[in-house]
C-alpha positions, 0 to 999 in steps of 0.5 A: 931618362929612358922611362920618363921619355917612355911615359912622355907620349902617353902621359900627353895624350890621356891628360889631353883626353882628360882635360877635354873631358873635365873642362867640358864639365866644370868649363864648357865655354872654354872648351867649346871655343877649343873645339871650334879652333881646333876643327877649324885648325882640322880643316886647315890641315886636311886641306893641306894634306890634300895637296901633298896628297894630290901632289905625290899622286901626279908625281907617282903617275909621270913615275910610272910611266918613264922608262927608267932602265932606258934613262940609266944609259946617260951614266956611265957606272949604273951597270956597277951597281948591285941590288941586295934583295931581302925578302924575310919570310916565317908563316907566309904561305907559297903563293904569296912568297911566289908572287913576290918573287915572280914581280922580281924576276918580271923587272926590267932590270939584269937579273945579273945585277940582283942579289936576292935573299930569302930569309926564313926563320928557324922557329917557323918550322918545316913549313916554312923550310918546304916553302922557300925550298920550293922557291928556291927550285923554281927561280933560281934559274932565273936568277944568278945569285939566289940564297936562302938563309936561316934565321936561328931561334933563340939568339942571345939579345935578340926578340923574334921579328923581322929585324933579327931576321933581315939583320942575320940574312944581310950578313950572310948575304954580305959574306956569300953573295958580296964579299965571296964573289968579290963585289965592292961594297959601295956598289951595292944598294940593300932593298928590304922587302916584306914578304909580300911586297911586289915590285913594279917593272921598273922599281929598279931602274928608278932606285938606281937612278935616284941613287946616282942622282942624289945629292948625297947616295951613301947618305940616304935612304930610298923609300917608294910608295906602298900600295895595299893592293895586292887582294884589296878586291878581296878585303872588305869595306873597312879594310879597304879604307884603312889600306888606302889611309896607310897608302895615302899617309905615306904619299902625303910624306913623299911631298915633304921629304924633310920629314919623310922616314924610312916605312916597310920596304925600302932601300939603302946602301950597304956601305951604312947598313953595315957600319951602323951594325945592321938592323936593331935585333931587339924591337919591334919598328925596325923599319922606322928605327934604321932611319934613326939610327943612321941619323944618330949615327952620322950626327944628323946627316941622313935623309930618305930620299922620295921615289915616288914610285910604288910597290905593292903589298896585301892588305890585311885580309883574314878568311873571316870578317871578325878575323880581318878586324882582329887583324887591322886592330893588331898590325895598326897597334904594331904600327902606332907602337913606332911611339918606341923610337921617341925614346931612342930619338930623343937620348940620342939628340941629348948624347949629341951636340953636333946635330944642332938645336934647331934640327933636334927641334923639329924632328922632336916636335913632329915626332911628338905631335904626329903620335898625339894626334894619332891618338887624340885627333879623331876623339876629339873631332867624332866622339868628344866635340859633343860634350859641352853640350851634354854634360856642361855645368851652369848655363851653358845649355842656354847660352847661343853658342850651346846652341850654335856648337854642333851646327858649326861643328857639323859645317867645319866637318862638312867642308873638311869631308872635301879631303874624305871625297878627294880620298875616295877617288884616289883610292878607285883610281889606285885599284889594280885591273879589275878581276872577273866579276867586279862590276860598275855597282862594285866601284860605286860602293868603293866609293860610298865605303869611305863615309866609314872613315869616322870609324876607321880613324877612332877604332883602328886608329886611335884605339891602338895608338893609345894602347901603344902609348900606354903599353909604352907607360907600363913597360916591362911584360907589358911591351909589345913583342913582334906580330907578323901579319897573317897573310891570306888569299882566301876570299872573306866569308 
């Protein structure tokens, strides 16, 4: 059943493409009544979204400002808890990995209770080997429980990537830094970080309170809000926009955390982490699959926790222009190539009955539908909304709704850019201090930058969705492998 689930998305979404295409031919009034509903249905969800949106962005604010390490005092066991800090690493040059660790050893949390791995790979060389020694050298007088481990090559059963690389390191971690200094597992709360990922003071503080506080700790996961921010002075106009609209998705899930999953960083505790055998070693979404495993393991009994707090990331910035969008276009396609867990989703639920139809139902359907419109929506919307009206047969062209089509749709889209402006805001409000140089002028082309969003949605959103789902179709040699995002500090050229 695994292919059929694998040509599933795909097969969905190029016969939606198709049919749109084909009936604004043969049924263009059809289709025109299609498009009306479906923009109008566009409008309703933009609307929607924009509340959560705002919604997380006011919870994210109290977040910030609350003195979390100062609230733990109310409960008499948080200075039991440990921090496992994972941090896998390949090409990343020093100063990014440095300023990660840096963020870390600024937290006010004891450096004490901080466990912190960083995770090379053997493959990447003697380059990376320098690198995480010479961090090693500068902080592990920082921190009491400092480890550098070594990811083989090569590894039976294994694809190269960050889950093969944080699964490794976590075992070594659990032998040397837990079970060797004799810590009780159940007091340890794994955090996963990428490379470039920099916590805020009181990252740890809110996830150690979140955790004594929820309903069910040892059943959950804990997932703050990425910005990427760390050198968005530094991108340009289109990546820009595409990093707030990655940020901005995951802000919009905070607010529903009944379908909120497991993204980039995040933590969980250690106890499931190991019973589930860490991270799967063989696929590219190891981020997004820990949430289906744990979920599949325990029969429907893990969620993932909103913290409403952030961490900061980069945004994907390249020393060249065309290099950036080289780069938007892949990490967008490995993103949208989370299509790989559908699959897996879905033989679990037919291995388990004790999940429950109901919950099968809404994780399948959301799962379905949010992977269609990330390749079908904005066609549809931007680019396919116009056919009727071009290629339509018989007497379309002369009926009034030929007429009256593209002015309702203009209308509908006017409204729904309400959501695009909201966008726009946020997204200067989100900016870190400003470096020297950045002036008033600056932040107005922030601002005017987001009526790129058209662009941004087919381009660096559609396009790579579909080739995922297609790839997906084909398999075999045609699957995606691992693509770590380069990471730069250099300014555009």
């Amino acid at each position: 059943m695994t292919r059929v689930f694998e040509f599933f998305p795909g097969t969905l979404s190029w016969l939606t493409l198709f049919l749109v295409v084909f009936l604004s031919w043969q049924k263009p009034v059809w289709i025109a009544f299609f498009i009306i509903v479906f923009d109008v249905y566009w409008l309703c969800k933009s609307i929607y979204l924009s509340l959560h949106l705002r919604a997380t962005f006011n919870e994210m604010k109290v977040a910030l400002k609350t003195p979390w390490r100062e609230r733990l005092g109310i409960f008499a066991r948080w200075e039991s808890l440990y921090h496992l800090v994972v941090l896998p690493m390949a090409t990343e040059p020093y100063a990014v990995v440095k300023e990660s660790i840096e963020s870390l050893a600024r937290s006010n949390y004891p450096h004490g209770k901080l466990l912190v791995v960083l995770a090379i790979e053997e493959r990447a060389g003697a380059e990376a080997r320098e690198t995480a020694d010479r961090i090693h050298a500068e902080f592990a007088g920082r921190f009491p429980h400092f480890l550098v481990t070594t990811h083989p090559a090569d590894l039976p059963g294994e694809i190269p990537g960050k889950g093969s690389n944080e699964s490794w390191a976590t075992a070594e971690a659990v032998k040397v830094l837990v079970d060797g200094q004799h810590i009780p597992r159940e007091n340890v709360l794994v955090s996963v970080f990428d490379a470039d990922t920099q916590i805020y003071p009181e990252y740890f503080g809110c996830l150690t309170y979140h955790f004594l506080t929820a309903e069910h700790p040892q059943r959950s996961s804990f997932q703050p809000v990425p910005l990427f921010t760390n050198n968005i002075y530094q991108a340009p106009a289109l990546a820009r926009v595409i990093s707030f609209s990655a940020t901005f998705w995951q802000m919009m899930q905070q607010s529903r955390p009944e379908r909120l999953t497991t993204f980039s960083s995040h933590a969980m505790p250690l106890p499931a982490l190991i019973e589930i055998g860490y991270w799967h070693k063989d696929i590219v979404s190891e981020d997004s699959r820990i949430f289906w495993q744990c979920y599949l393991h325990y029969h429907g009994d893990w969620r993932v926790e909103p913290l409403f707090y952030p961490v900061s990331m980069d945004a994907n910035v390249a020393p060249t222009f065309w290099g950036t969008m080289v780069n938007l276009y892949k990490q967008q396609r490995r993103w949208a190539w989370g299509v790989e867990n559908l699959p897996y989703m879905f033989n679990g639920f037919m291995r388990d009955a004790r999940i429950g139809m109901r919950a099968e139902a809404y994780w399948a359907f959301n799962g379905i539908e949010g992977f269609h419109s990330w390749a079908t929506n904005s066609l549809i919307i931007f680019a396919l909304g116009w056919l009727p009206v071009l290629i339509g047969t018989g007497n379309f062209n002369q009926t009034i709704l030929s007429y009256n089509l593209p002015n309702i749709t203009r209308y509908i889209m006017l409204f729904a850019s309400i959501g695009i402006v909201s966008s726009a805001v946020l997204s200067v409000m989100l900016l870190p201090p400003k470096p020297e140089g950045i002036r008033v002028r600056h932040y107005a082309l922030y601002l005017l930058e987001w009526i790129l969003m058209p662009i941004t949605l087919i381009i660096f959103g559609a396009f790579p969705a579909l080739e995922a789902q297609t790839r997906l179709m084909l398999g075999g040699k045609y699957k995606l492998g691992f693509w770590v995002t380069p990471k730069s500090r250099e300014a555009v050229e």
